[in-house]
matplotlib code that plots the C-alpha trace (Angstrom):
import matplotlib.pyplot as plt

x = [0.0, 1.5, 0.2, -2.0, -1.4, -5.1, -5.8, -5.7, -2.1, -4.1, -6.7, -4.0, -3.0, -3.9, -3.7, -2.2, -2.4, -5.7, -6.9, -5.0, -6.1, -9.4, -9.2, -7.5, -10.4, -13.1, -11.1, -10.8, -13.2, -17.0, -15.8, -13.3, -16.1, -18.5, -15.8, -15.4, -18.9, -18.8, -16.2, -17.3, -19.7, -22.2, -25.6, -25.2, -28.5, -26.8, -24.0, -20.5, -19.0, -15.8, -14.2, -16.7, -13.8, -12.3, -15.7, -16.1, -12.2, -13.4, -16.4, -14.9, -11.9, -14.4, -16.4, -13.2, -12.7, -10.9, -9.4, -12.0, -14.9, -13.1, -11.7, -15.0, -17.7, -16.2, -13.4, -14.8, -18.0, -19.0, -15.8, -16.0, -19.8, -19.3, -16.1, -13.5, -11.3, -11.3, -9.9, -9.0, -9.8, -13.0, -13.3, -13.3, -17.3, -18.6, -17.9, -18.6, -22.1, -21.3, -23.1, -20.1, -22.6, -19.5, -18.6, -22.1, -22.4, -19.3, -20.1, -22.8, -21.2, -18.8, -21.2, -23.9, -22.0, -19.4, -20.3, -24.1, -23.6, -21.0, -22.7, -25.9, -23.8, -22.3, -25.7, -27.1, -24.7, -24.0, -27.5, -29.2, -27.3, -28.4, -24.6, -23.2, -25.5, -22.3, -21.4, -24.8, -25.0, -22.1, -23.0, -26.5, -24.7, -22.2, -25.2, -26.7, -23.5, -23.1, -27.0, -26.6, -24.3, -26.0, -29.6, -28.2, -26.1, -29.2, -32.7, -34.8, -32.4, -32.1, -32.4, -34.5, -33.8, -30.6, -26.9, -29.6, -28.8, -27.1, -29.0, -32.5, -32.3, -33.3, -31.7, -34.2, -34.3, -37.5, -35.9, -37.6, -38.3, -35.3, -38.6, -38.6, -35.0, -34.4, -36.7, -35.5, -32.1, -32.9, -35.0, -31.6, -29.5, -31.6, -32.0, -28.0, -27.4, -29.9, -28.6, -25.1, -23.8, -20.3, -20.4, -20.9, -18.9, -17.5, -15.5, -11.6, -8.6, -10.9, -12.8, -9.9, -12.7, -13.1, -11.5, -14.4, -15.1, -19.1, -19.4, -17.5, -19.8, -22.7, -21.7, -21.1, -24.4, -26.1, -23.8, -24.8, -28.7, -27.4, -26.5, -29.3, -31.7, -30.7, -31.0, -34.7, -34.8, -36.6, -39.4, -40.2, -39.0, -41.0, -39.0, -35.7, -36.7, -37.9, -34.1, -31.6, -33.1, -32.9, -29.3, -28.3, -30.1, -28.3, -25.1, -22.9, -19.3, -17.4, -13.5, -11.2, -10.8, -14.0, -13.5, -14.8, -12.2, -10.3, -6.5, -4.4, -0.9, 0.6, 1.2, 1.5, -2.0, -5.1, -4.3, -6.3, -8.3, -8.4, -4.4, -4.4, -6.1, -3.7, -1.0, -2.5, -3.8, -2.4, -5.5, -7.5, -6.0, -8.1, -10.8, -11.0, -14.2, -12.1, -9.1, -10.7, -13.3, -10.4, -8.2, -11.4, -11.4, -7.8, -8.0, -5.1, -5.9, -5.4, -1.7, -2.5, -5.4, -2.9, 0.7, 1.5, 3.5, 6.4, 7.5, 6.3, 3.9, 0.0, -2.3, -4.6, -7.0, -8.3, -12.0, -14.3, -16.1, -13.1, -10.9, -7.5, -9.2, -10.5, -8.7, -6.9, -9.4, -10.0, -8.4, -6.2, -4.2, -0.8, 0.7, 4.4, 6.5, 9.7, 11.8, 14.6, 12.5, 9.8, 7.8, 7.1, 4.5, 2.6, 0.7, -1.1, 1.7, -0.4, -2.5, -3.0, -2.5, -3.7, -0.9, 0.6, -0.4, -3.7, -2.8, -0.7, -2.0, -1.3, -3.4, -6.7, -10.1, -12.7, -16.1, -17.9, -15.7, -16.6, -16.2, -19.2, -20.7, -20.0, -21.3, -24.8, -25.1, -24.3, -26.9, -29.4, -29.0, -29.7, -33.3, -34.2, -34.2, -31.1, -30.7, -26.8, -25.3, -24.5, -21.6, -20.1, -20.6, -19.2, -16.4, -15.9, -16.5, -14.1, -11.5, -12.1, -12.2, -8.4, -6.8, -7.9, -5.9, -3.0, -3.6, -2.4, 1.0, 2.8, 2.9, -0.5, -0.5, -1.9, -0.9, -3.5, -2.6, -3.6, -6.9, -7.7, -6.6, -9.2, -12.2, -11.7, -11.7, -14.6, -16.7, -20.5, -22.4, -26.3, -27.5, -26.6, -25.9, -27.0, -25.1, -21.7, -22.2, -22.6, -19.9, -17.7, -18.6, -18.1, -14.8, -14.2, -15.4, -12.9, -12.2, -15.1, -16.9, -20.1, -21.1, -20.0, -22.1, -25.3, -24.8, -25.0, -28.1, -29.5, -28.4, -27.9, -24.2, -22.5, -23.7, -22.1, -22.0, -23.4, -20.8, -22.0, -19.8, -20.7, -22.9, -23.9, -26.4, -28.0, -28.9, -26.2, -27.5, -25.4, -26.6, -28.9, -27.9, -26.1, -27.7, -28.5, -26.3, -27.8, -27.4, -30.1, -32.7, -31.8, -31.4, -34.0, -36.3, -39.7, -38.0, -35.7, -39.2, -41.1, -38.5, -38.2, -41.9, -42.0, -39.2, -39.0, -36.7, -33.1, -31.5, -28.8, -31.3, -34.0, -34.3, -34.0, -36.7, -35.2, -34.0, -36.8, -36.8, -37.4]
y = [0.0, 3.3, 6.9, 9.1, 13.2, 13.1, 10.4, 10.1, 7.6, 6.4, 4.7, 3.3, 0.6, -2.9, -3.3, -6.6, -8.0, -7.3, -9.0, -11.9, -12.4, -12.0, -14.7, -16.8, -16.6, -16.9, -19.0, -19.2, -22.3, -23.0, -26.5, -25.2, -22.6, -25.6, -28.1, -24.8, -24.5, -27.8, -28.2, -25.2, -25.9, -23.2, -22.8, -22.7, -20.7, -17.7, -15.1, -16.0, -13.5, -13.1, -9.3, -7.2, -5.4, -9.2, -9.7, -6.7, -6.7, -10.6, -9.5, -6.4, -8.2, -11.4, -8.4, -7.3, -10.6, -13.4, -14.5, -16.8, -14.5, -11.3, -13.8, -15.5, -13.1, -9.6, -10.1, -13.1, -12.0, -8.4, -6.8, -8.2, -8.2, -4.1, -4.0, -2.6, -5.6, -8.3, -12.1, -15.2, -17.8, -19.5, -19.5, -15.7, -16.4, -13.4, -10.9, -14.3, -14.6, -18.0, -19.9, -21.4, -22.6, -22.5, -19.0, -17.8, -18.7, -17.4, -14.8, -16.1, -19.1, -17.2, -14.6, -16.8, -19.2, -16.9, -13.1, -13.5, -16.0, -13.8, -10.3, -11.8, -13.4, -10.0, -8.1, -9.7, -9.7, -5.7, -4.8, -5.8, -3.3, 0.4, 1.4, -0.2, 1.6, 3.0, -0.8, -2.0, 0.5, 0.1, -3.8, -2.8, -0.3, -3.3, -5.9, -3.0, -3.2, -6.8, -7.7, -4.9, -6.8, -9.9, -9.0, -6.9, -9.8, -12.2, -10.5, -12.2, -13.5, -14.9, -11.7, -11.5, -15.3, -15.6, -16.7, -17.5, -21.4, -21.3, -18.5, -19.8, -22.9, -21.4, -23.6, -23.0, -19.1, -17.7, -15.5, -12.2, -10.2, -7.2, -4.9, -6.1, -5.7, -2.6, -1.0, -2.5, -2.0, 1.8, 1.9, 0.4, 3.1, 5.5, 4.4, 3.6, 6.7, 8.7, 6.3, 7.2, 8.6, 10.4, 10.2, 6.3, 3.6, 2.7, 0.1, 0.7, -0.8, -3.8, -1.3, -1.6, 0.9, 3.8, 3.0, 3.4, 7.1, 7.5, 10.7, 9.0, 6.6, 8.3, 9.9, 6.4, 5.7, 8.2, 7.8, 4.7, 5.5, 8.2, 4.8, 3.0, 5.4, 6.0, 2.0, 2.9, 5.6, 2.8, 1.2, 4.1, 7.4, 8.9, 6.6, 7.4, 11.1, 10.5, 8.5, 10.5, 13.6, 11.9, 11.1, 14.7, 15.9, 14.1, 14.3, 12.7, 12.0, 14.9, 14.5, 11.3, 11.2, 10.0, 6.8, 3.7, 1.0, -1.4, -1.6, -4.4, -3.2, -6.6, -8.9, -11.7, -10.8, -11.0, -9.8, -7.9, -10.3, -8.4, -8.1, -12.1, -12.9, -11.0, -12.8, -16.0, -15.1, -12.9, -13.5, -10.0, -7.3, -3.4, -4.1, -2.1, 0.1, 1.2, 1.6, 3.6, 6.0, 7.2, 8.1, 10.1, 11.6, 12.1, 11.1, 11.0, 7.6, 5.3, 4.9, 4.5, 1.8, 0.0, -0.2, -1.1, -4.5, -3.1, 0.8, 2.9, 0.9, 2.3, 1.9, -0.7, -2.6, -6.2, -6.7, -8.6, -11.9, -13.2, -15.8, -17.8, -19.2, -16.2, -12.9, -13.1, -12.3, -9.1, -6.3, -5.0, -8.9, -8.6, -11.9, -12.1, -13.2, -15.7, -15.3, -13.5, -10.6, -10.1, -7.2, -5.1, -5.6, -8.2, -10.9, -10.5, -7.4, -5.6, -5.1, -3.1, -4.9, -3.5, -1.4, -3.0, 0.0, -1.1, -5.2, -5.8, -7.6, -5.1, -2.5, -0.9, -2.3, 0.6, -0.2, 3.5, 6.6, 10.4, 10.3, 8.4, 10.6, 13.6, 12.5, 10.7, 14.1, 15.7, 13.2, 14.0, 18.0, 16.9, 15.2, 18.4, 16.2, 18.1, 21.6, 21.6, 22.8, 19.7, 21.5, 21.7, 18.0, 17.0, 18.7, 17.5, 13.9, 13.9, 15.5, 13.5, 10.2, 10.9, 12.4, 9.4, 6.8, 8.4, 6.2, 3.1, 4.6, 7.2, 5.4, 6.4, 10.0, 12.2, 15.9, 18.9, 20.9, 17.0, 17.1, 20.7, 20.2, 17.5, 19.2, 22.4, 19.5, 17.6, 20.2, 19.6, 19.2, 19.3, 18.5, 14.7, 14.7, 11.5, 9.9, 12.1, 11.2, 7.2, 7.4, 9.1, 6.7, 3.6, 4.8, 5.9, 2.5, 0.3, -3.3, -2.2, -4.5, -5.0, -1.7, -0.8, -3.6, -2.5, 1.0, -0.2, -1.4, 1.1, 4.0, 2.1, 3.9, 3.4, 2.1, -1.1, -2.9, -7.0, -9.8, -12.5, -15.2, -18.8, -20.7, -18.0, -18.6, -14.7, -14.4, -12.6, -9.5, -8.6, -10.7, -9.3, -11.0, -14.0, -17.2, -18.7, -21.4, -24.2, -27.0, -24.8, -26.3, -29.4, -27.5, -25.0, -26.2, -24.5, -21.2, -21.5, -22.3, -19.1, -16.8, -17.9, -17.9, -14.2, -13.2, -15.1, -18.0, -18.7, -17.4, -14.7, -13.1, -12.8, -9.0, -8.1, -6.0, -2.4, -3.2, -2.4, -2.7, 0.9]
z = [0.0, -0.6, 1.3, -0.1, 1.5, 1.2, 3.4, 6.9, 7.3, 10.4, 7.4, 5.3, 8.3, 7.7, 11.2, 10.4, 14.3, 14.3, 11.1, 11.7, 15.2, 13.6, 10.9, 13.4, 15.8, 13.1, 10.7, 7.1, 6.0, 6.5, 7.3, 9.8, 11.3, 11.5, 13.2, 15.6, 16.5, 17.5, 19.9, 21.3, 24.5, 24.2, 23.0, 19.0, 19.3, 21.2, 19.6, 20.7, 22.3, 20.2, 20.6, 18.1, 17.0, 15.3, 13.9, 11.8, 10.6, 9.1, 7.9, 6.3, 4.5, 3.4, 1.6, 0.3, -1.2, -1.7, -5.2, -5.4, -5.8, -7.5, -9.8, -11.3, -10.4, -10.3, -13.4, -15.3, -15.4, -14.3, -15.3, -19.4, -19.6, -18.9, -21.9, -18.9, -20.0, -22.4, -22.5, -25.2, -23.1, -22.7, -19.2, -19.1, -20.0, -19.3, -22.7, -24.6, -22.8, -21.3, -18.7, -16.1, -13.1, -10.4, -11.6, -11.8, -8.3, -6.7, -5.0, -3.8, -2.6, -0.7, 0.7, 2.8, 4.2, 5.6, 5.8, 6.0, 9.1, 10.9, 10.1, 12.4, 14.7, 14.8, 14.7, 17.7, 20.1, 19.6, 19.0, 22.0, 24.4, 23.6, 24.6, 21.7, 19.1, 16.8, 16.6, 15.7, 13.4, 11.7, 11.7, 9.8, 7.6, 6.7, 6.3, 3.5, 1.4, 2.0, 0.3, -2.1, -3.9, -3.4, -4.5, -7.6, -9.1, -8.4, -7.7, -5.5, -2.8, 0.8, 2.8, 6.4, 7.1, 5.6, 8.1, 10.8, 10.6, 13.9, 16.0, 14.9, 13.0, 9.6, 6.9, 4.0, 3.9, 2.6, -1.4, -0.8, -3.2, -4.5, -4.2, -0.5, 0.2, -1.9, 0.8, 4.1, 3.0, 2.5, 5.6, 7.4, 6.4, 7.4, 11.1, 11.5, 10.2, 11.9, 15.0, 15.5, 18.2, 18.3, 22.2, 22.3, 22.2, 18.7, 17.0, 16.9, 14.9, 14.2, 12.0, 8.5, 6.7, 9.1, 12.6, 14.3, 13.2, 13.4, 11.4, 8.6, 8.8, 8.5, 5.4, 4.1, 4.8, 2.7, 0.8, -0.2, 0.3, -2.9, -4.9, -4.0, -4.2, -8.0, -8.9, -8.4, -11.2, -13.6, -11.7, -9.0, -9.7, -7.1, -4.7, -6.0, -5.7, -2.4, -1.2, -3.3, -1.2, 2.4, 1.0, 0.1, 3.5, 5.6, 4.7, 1.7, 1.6, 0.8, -0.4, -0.8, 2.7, 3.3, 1.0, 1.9, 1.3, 2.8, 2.8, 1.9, 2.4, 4.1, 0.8, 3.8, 5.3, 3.8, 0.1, -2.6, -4.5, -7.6, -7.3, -6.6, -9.6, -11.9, -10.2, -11.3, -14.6, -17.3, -19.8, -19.4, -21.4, -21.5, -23.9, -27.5, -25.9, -23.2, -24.6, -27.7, -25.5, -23.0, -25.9, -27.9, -24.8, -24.4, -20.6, -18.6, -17.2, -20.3, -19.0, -15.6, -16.4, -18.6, -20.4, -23.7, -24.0, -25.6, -25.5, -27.8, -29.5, -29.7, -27.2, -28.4, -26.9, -27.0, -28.5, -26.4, -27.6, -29.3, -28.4, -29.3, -32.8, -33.9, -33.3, -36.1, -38.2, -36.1, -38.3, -34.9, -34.9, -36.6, -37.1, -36.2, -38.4, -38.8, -36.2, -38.3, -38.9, -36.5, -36.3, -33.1, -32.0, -33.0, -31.4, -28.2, -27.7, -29.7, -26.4, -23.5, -20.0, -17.2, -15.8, -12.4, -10.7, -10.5, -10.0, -6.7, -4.1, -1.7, -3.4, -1.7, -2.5, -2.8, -1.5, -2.7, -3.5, -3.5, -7.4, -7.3, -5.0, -7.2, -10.1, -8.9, -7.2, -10.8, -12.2, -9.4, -10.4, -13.6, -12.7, -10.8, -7.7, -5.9, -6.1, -6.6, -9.5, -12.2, -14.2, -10.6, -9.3, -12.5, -12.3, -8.9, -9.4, -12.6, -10.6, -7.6, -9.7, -10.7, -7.9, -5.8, -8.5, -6.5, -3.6, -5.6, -5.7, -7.3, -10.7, -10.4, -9.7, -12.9, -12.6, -11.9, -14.6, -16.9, -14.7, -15.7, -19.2, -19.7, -17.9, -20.1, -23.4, -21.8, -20.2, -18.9, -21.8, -20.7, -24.1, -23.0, -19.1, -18.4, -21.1, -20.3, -16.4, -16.5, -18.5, -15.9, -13.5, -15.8, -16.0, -12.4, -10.8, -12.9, -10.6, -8.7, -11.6, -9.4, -9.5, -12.9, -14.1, -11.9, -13.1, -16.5, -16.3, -14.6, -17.1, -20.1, -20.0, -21.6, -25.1, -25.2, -28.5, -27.5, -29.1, -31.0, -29.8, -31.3, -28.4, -26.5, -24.4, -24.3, -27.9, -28.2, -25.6, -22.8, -19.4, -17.1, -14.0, -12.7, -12.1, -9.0, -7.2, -8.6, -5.6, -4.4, -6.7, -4.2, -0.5, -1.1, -3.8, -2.1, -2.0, -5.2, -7.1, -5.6, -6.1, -10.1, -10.2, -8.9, -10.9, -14.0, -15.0, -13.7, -16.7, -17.4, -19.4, -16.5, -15.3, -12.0, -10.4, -10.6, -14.3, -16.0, -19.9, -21.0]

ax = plt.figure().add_subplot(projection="3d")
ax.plot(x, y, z, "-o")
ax.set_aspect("equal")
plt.show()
């Protein structure tokens, strides 16, 4: 991890005693954890009373990710689906529109039998004494960000029942509906927000995300009501109206400081899984869209996104849906030649990687950044729902979205006077806000693929050009969602079969309840 003048150093700590402490305590398998519940002799229907502070620093970095996860759903899928980066291999199934049942269900695999479990262990044994409101709070404000994620890869998912198996017995959650949880998860933030105390007791170094600070927390919170207030701008806009204002009201984030992300600066801790997954695989390369709308836009961060194989050559990116049998007959592939006269580049140099700024294992992973902030603000100014100035927040969320590359290192650092440059050659156009907006945040969010790809199909920003890869199993239209695990069509049948009845089939083409076809 490398320091950022604009952020606290106190933020940039791993805190590595603490997190390892924690994962020993907790441990690192749902075998292990069940083997541990076991031995233990206490009621498995009561929270154990593990330090809160251990809790939250496990439950933070398993949100984080392992390589696991940010490998197949975050990359594979999310990341190729939304043309940030492109891949040859087959595997990488997500720009080819592939169904890979193990990948589909990743995250999902990951999430409920780990976070979900601990987050209500968690939540009841803080909740239940009024002096530890900040850490219930913070608990309910981490549950939010948790099923976000969840509910907007799947729809309809395990919400009010679900990682109860232990403290009630529940092991066939009720799927309730994303209209269901859309609301209770906005009604949450509200009431942690509104129930944070600065003069209580708070979480400490176990907190990686904030240490414990309430206020930042309550901008996180609206924050994130701003987010997912905005998801409802398709099937209730009176709704979204109704959220994006409580968000502005009661407070948004309002510099890089206030962040939300989680360090990873100990390589021999619990690493970044994004960064672990480059480490492992070299396949994804910046994909042609990328590559070709940051350089119509002359935008500083084409060379801090990625690096051209060999020096000097073009930046060029790969096209998505193609793989090792057919992009040669992409007009970008130039063959190499005999050996005795070989021409530079040519092959898969021809390509952009992503630049190793962006790719260590000891990088940050970014939950929700002010960029984002900015420019849903911007967006919001736009709808005549806030009564900011959108030429402003634009500005702001542009700048903001490429000063904060700086806390990857200083490989990463793009000059003010470069910043400046490109605002006064990509000004605030009103004539097409919404389009010029989503854009910005498509390209601010990059390896935060979740929300680039929820964005996406909320906005319809940007306009992304389907492939039409042979076998497909989309028609040839960009997926919609990810499908459910499918051993649940075994555990959970009853449930499995009411939530695909409500929603519609188990397919990547299904739409999710805010993504309505417009």
């Amino acid at each position: 991890m490398r320091s950022n003048p604009a952020i606290p150093m106190n933020r940039l700590s791993l805190r590595t005693g603490t997190a390892l402490l924690a994962l020993c305590l907790l441990l690192t398998s749902c075998d292990a954890l069940d083997s541990h519940f076991q031995e233990m002799n206490v009621n498995p229907t009561q929270a154990d009373q593990i330090n809160p502070n251990y809790k939250l620093t496990d439950i933070q970095l398993r949100i984080s990710g392992e390589r696991y996860e940010n490998w197949r759903t975050n990359l594979i899928y999310s990341s190729t689906m939304i043309q940030h980066f492109a891949t040859l291999p087959t595997y990488w199934a997500g720009d080819k529109y592939l169904y890979i049942a193990s990948y589909s269900a990743a995250m999902w695999d990951r999430y409920y039998p780990n976070i979900a479990r601990n987050i209500e262990d968690l939540r009841v044994q803080v909740c239940e004494d009024p002096a530890q409101v900040n850490l219930c709070s913070i608990t309910r404000i981490m549950r939010v960000f948790m099923y976000h994620r969840l509910t907007d890869l799947y729809g309809d998912i395990p919400y009010s029942e679900a990682g109860l198996g232990y403290l009630e017995g529940i092991t066939q959650p009720v799927y309730d509906s994303q209209e269901f949880i859309y609301n209770h998860m906005l009604t949450e933030l509200e009431e942690a927000a509104q129930a944070l105390s600065p003069g209580q007791q708070t979480f400490s170094t176990g907190d990686l995300i904030y240490n414990g600070d309430v206020e930042k927390w309550r901008k996180f919170a609206y924050s994130m009501m701003l987010r997912l207030g905005m998801r409802l701008v398709k099937v209730d806009a009176g709704a979204a109206q109704q959220w994006v204002s409580k968000a502005i009201a009661g407070g948004v984030m309002e510099s890089n400081a206030d962040i939300a992300f989680v360090p990873h600066e100990d390589p021999a801790g619990w690493r970044n899984g994004n960064g672990s997954v480059f480490l492992a695989d070299s396949s994804p390369h910046l994909s042609e869209f990328f590559v070709e709308w940051m350089k119509t836009h002359n935008d500083p961060r084409l060379y801090v996104y990625g690096q051209v194989p060999v020096d000097g050559a073009p930046a060029v990116g790969l096209p998505n849906g193609y793989d090792s049998n057919t992009i040669s007959s992409h007009p970008s592939w130039i063959p190499c030649e005999p050996a005795d006269s070989p021409p530079s580049p040519c092959g898969m140099d021809v390509y952009m990687d992503p630049h190793p700024v962006i790719r260590g294992e000891d990088d940050p992973m970014f939950f929700m950044t002010y960029a984002e902030v900015e420019l849903l603000l911007a967006e919001a100014a736009v709808r005549g729902w806030h009564t900011g100035d959108p030429a402003t927040h634009y500005a702001n969320g542009v700048r903001a979205a490429m000063e904060y590359l700086s806390m990857y290192g200083a490989d990463a650092v793009i000059p003010n006077d470069a910043i400046e440059a490109y605002l006064a050659a990509n000004p605030f156009d009103p004539a097409n806000a919404l389009k010029q907006i989503n854009e910005q945040i498509w390209a601010a969010v990059l390896l935060n693929e979740y929300e680039a790809y929820a964005n996406w199909r909320r906005t319809g920003y940007p306009e992304l050009t389907p492939v039409v890869y042979p076998g497909n199993v989309t028609g040839g239209t960009i997926p919609r969602r990810l499908r459910y695990r499918e051993q649940e069509q075994v555990a959970n049948p009853q449930n499995y079969q009411a939530a695909i009845s409500r929603q519609g089939p188990d397919l990547l083409t299904t739409r999710i309840w805010w993504d309505v076809a417009q």
